[in-house]
C-alpha positions in Angstrom: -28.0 76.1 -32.4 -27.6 73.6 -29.3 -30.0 70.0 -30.0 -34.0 70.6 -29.3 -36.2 68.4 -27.2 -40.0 68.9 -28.1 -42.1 66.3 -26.0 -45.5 65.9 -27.7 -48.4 63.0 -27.1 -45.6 60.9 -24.5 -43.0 60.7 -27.0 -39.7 62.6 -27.6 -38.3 64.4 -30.7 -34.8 65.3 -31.1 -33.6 68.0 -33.6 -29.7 67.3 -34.2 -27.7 70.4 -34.7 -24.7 68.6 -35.7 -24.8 67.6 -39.2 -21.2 65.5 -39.0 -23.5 62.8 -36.8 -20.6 63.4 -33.7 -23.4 63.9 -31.2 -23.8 62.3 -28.1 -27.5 62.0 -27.9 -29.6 60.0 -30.5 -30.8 62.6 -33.0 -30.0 62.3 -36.9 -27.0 63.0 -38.2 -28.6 64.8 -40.9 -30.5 67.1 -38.9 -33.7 65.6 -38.9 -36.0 64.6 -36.1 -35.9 61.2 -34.6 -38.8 59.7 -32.8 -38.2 57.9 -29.5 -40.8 56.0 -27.5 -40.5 57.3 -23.8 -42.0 53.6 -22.5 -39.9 51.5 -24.5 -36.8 53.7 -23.7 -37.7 53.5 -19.8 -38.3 50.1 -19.6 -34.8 49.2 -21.3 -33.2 51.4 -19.0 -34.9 49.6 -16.2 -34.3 46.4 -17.2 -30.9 47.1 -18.1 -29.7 48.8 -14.6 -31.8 45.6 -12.4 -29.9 43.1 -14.9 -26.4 44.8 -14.5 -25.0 42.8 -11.7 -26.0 39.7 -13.2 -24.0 40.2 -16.7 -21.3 42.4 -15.3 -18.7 40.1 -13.9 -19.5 36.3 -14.4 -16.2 34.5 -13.2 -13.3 36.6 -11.6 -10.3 37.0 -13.8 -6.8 36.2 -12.0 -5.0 38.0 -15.4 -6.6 40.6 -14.6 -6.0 40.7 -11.3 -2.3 40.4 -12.2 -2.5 43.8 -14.2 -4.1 45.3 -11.2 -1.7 44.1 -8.6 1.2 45.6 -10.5 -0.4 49.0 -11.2 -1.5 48.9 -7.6 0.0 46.7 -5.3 3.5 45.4 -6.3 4.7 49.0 -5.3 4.7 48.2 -2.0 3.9 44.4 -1.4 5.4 41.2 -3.5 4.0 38.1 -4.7 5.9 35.1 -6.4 9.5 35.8 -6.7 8.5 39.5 -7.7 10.5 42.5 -6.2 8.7 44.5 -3.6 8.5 46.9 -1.3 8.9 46.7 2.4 5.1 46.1 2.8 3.7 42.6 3.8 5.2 39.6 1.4 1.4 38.3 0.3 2.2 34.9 -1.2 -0.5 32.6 0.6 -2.4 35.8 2.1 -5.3 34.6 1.5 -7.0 32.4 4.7 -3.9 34.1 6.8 -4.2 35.4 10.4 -4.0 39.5 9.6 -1.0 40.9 11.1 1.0 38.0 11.2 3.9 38.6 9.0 7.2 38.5 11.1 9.4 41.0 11.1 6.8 44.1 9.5 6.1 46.7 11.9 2.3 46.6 11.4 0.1 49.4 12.4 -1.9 49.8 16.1 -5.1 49.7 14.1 -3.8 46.0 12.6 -2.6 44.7 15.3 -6.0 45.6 17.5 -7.7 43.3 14.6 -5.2 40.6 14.4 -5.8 40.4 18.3 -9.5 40.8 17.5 -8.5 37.5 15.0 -9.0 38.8 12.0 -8.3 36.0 9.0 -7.5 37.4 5.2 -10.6 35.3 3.8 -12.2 36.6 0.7 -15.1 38.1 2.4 -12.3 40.4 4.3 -10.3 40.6 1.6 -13.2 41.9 -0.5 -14.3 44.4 2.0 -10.7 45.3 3.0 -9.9 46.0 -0.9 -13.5 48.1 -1.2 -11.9 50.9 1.2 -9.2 50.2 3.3 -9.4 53.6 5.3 -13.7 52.3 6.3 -12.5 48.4 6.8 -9.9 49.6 9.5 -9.5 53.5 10.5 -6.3 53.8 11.1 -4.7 51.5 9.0 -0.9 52.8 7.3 -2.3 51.6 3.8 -1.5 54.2 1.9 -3.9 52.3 -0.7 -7.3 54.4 0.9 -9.5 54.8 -1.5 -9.9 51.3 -2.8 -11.2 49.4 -5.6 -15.0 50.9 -6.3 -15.9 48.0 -9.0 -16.6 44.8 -7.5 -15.3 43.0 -10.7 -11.7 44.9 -9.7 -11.7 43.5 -6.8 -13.0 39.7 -7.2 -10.0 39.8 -9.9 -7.6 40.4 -7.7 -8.6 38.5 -5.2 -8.5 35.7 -7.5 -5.4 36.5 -8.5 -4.3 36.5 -4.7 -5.7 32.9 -3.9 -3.7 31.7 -6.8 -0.5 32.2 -5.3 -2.4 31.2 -1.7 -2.5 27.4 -2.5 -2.9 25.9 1.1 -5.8 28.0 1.7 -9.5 25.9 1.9 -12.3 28.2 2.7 -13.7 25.5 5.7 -10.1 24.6 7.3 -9.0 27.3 10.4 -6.2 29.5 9.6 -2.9 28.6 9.7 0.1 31.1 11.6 2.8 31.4 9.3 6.3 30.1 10.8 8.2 32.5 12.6 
């Protein structure tokens, strides 16, 4: 017999089903009814989903932006003295005029932001690495979808300004030499 839910005087009962206590929900594992109070559940869950982005992600992680970088990245871009594919070297990226590798054949939609002047800052990088395919339509990333969790993606762009050391967030961006 599948869990019951009788609601009586603004608080919920749950009948477990499952006397090996592998439910899901918060009934007994013996079977028996446990009492839950709808306003103190409610306001947890309230308070729990407006504190969220407070407690989530305090301080970006540049290890863990290292893990993501090789599950995602280092397929087709290199960092440090790591092997690569032909994509964009992105060893001092970060505060870097977009498009202005030499020798990578970038795509249209690239280059018509790098003319724009687009500058790899964090705030770029950040929405860049949220969906590349929305940042610029167009683009030959074949990275589309992006990194959903914000914590992902301050990681690893953490983990990108660590191997970007000449890069101060008020100085202009620098050209690489050609």
């Amino acid at each position: 017999m599948p869990s019951q839910i009788v609601v009586d005087n603004r608080r919920v009962w749950y009948f477990c089903c499952s006397p090996c206590g592998l439910s899901r929900s918060t009934e007994s594992s013996l079977g028996l009814p446990m009492e839950v109070d709808v306003n103190r559940t409610l306001a947890a869950s309230v308070l729990t989903v407006a504190l969220w982005p407070l407690a989530a992600h305090a301080d970006p992680d540049p290890a863990h932006g290292a893990k993501l970088f090789r599950m995602f990245c280092a397929g087709c871009h290199k960092i440090a003295d790591a092997n690569g594919g032909s994509d964009p070297d992105l060893n001092g990226v970060v505060g870097r005029p977009a498009g202005s590798m030499p020798g990578f054949q970038y795509s249209a939609a690239m280059r018509d932001r790098a003319a724009a002047g687009l500058v790899w800052t964090p705030a770029n990088l950040d929405a860049w690495l949220t969906k590349p395919a929305v940042f610029m339509p167009g683009t030959d990333m074949s990275f589309l979808y992006g990194f959903s969790r914000q914590a992902d993606r301050d990681d690893l762009i953490a983990y990108l300004e660590s191997y970007s050391p000449d890069y101060r967030p008020d100085a202009p961006a620098a050209v690489p030499a050609q």
